[in-house]
C-alpha positions in Angstrom: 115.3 100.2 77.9 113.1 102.9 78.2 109.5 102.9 79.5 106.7 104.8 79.9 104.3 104.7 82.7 100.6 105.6 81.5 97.7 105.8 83.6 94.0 107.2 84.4 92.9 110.5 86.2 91.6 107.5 88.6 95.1 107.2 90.3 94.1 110.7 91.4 97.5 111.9 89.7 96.7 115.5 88.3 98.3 116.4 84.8 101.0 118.8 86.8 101.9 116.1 88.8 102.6 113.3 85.8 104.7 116.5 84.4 106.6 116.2 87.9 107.1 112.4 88.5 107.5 111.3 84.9 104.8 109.7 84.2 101.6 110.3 81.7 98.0 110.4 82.6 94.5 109.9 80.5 91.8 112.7 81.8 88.5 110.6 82.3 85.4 112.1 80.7 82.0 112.8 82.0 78.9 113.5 80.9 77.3 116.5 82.5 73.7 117.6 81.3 74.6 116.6 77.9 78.4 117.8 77.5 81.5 116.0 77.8 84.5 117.4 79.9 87.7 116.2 81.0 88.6 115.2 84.6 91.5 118.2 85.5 91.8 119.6 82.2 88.4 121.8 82.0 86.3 120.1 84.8 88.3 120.3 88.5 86.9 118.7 91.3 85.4 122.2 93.4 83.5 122.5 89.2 82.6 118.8 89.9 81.4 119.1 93.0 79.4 122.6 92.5 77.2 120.5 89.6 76.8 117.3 91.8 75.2 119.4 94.4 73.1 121.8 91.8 71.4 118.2 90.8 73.2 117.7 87.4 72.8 114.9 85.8 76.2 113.4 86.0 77.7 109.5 84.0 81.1 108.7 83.8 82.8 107.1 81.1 86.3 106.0 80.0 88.7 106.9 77.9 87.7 106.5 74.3 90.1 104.3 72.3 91.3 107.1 70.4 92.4 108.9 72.9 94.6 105.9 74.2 96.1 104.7 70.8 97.0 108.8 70.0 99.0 108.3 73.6 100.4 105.4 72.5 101.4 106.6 69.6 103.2 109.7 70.5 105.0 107.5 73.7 106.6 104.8 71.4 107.6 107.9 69.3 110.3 108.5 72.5 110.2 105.1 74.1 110.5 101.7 73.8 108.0 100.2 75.6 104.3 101.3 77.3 103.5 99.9 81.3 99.6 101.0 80.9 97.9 101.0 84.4 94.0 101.4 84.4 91.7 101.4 87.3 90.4 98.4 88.4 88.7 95.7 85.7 85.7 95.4 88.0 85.2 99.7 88.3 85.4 100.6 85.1 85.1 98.7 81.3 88.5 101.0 80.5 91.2 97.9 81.2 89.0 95.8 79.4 89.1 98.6 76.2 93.4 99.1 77.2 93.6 95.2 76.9 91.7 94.7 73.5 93.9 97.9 72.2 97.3 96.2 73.1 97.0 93.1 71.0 98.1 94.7 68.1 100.9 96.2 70.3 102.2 93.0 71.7 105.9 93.5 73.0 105.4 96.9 73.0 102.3 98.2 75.5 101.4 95.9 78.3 98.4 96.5 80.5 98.5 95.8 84.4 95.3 94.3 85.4 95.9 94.4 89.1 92.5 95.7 90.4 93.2 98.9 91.8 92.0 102.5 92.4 92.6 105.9 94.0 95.8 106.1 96.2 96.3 102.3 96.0 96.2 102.8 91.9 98.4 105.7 92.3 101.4 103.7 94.1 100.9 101.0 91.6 101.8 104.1 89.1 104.7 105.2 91.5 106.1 101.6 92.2 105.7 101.3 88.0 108.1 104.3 87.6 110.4 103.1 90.2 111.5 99.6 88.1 111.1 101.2 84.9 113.9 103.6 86.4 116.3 100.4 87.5 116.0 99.7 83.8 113.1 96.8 84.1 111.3 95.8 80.8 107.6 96.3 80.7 106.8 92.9 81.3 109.0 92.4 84.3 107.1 95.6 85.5 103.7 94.1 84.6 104.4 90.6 86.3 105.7 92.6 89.4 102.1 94.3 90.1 99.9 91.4 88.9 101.6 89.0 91.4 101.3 91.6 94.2 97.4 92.9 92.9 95.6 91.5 96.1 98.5 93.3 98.8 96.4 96.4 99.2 92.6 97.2 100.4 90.5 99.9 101.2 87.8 100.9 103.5 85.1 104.0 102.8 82.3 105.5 104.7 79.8 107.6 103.4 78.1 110.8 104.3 75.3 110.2 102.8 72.9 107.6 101.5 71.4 109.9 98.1 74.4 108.7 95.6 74.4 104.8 96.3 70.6 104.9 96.2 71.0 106.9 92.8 73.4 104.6 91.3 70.8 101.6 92.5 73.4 100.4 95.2 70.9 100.5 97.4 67.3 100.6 96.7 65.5 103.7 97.8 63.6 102.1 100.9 66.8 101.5 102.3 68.1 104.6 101.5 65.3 106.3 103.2 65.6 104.1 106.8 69.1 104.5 106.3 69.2 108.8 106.7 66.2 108.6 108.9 68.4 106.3 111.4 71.3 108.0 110.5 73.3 105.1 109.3 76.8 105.6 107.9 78.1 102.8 105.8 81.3 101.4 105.7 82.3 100.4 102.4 85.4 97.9 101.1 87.2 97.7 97.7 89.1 94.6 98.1 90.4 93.5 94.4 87.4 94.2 91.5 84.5 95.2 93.8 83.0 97.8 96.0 80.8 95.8 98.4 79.2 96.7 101.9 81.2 96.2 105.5 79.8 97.5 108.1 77.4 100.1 109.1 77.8 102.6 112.1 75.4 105.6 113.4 78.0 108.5 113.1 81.4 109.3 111.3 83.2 108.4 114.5 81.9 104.8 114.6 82.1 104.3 111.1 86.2 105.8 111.3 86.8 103.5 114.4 85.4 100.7 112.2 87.9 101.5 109.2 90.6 101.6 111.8 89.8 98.2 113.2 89.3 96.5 109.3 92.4 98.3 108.4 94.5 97.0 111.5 93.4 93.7 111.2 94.4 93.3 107.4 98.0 94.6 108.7 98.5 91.9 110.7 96.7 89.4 109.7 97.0 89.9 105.9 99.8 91.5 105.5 101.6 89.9 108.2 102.4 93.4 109.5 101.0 94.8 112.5 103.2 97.9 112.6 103.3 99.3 109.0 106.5 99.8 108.6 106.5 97.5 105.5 103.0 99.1 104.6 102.1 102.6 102.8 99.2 103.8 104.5 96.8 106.3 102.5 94.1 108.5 103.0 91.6 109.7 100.7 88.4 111.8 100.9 85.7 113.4 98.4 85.4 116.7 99.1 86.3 116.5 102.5 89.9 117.7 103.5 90.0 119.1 106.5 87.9 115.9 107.9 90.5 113.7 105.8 93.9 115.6 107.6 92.2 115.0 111.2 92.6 111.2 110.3 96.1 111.8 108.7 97.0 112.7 112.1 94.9 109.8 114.4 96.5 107.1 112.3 100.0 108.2 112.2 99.7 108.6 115.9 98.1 105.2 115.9 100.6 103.7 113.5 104.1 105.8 114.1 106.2 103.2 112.5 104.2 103.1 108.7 105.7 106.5 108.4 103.9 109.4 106.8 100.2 109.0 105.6 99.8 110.4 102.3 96.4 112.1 101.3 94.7 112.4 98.3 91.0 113.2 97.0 89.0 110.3 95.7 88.7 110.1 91.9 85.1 112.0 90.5 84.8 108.5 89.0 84.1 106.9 92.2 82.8 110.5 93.8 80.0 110.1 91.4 78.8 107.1 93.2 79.3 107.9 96.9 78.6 111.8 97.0 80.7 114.2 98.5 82.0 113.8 102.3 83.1 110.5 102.3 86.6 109.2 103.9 88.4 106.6 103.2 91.5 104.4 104.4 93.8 102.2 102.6 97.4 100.2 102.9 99.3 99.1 100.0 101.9 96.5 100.8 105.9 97.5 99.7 107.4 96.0 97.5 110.1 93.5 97.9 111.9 94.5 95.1 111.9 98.3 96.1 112.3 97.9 99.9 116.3 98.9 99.6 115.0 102.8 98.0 
């Protein structure tokens, strides 16, 4: 049986790269000072960055339902069935939209609702392509990554306070105490929600404090204290070289979870955190591809 694996630009998966795995991704749109553009197809992330620091005003959006039926279209053209992975159901209104779509596709496109985003989205994507390759149907696939949606999580801190307040995360008195005390928050997506952790005076603290979170869902989660059953995953909004540094401190710290992979945080949630924020995350293997 063939299937296709469709995503978001949320899974941080560029277009080149879907070209290279396989796999097919939906540009998110934005709104910037009145015009729409396309997440990697004419806005990149050093555009995106440029107008978030000249002060434009920025919203996101998803997908619009044309879009995704005129992908679905074209797939089931070629394949027989549609694995369609949005970004988490309590980020974004988009898997609600997918959901509503696939009724009138049933058998044919079926929506994973397994709450994630960024890097731990993108694996969902990667472990999607890997059963639809062993010749699983579409459902099997979707069962697979609904059963497993709570086996990752995801820790962020913040460079600065002006986005959250700006998005009304925070209200603007605590945004102001917050940068006059220096305060870095440490952030968690764990399932549908980004919520507050922690807070910590520099980026050290506030790393040290993702490290410790991180560790302890391992072990105590995940039943892993070593990682070696674990993908561990770095991401960072506009931040690389800061992002690389922690590459190396974890797989130092963790030598048995293997390589770290890196990626930049999706504009979608960039739009609400600012730029110079880092982040850690683990998503837990899969049983059923442990053997690749």
């Amino acid at each position: 049986m063939r299937v296709a694996i469709v995503t978001d630009s949320n899974s941080g998966i560029t277009q080149s790269q879907a070209k290279e795995e396989g796999v097919y991704v939906l540009p998110m749109p934005f709104m910037i000072d009145g015009q729409t553009h396309y997440e990697d197809v004419d806005l990149t992330q050093q555009q995106f960055y440029q107008k978030l620091g000249d002060g434009s005003d920025i919203s996101t959006s998803q997908p619009s339902p044309d879009a995704i039926l005129t992908l679905w279209k074209d797939l089931l053209k070629e394949y027989e069935q549609i694995v369609h992975i949005p970004m988490s159901s309590g980020l974004s209104g988009s898997c609600q939209t997918a959901l509503m779509l696939a009724q009138d596709y049933e058998d044919q496109v079926f929506v994973v609702n397994n709450q994630r985003i960024s890097v731990t989205q993108r694996q969902s994507v990667m472990d999607a392509k890997a059963m639809a390759d062993r010749g699983m149907s579409g459902g099997e696939i979707q069962k697979v990554l609904e059963d497993t949606k709570f086996d990752s999580s995801i820790y962020i801190t913040v460079d600065t306070l002006k986005y959250l307040k700006k998005g009304g995360r925070i209200t603007p008195a605590a945004a102001a105490l917050g940068t006059l005390l220096k305060i870095k928050p440490v952030l968690t997506i764990q399932g549908e929600k980004l919520d507050a952790f922690s807070k910590a005076r520099t980026m050290k603290q506030a790393k040290s404090t993702m490290v410790t979170a991180i560790a302890k869902d391992m072990e105590e989660r995940f039943g892993d204290k070593t990682g070696k059953g674990l993908y561990l995953e770095v991401a960072h909004t506009a931040n690389e070289e800061a992002a690389m540094e922690f590459k190396r401190e974890l797989e130092e710290m963790f030598p048995e979870a293997g390589e770290v992979y890196v990626d930049a945080l999706s504009l979608s949630v960039s739009c609400h955190i600012g730029p110079g924020a880092l982040a850690v995350a683990c998503t837990k293997k899969l049983d059923i591809l442990k053997d690749e």
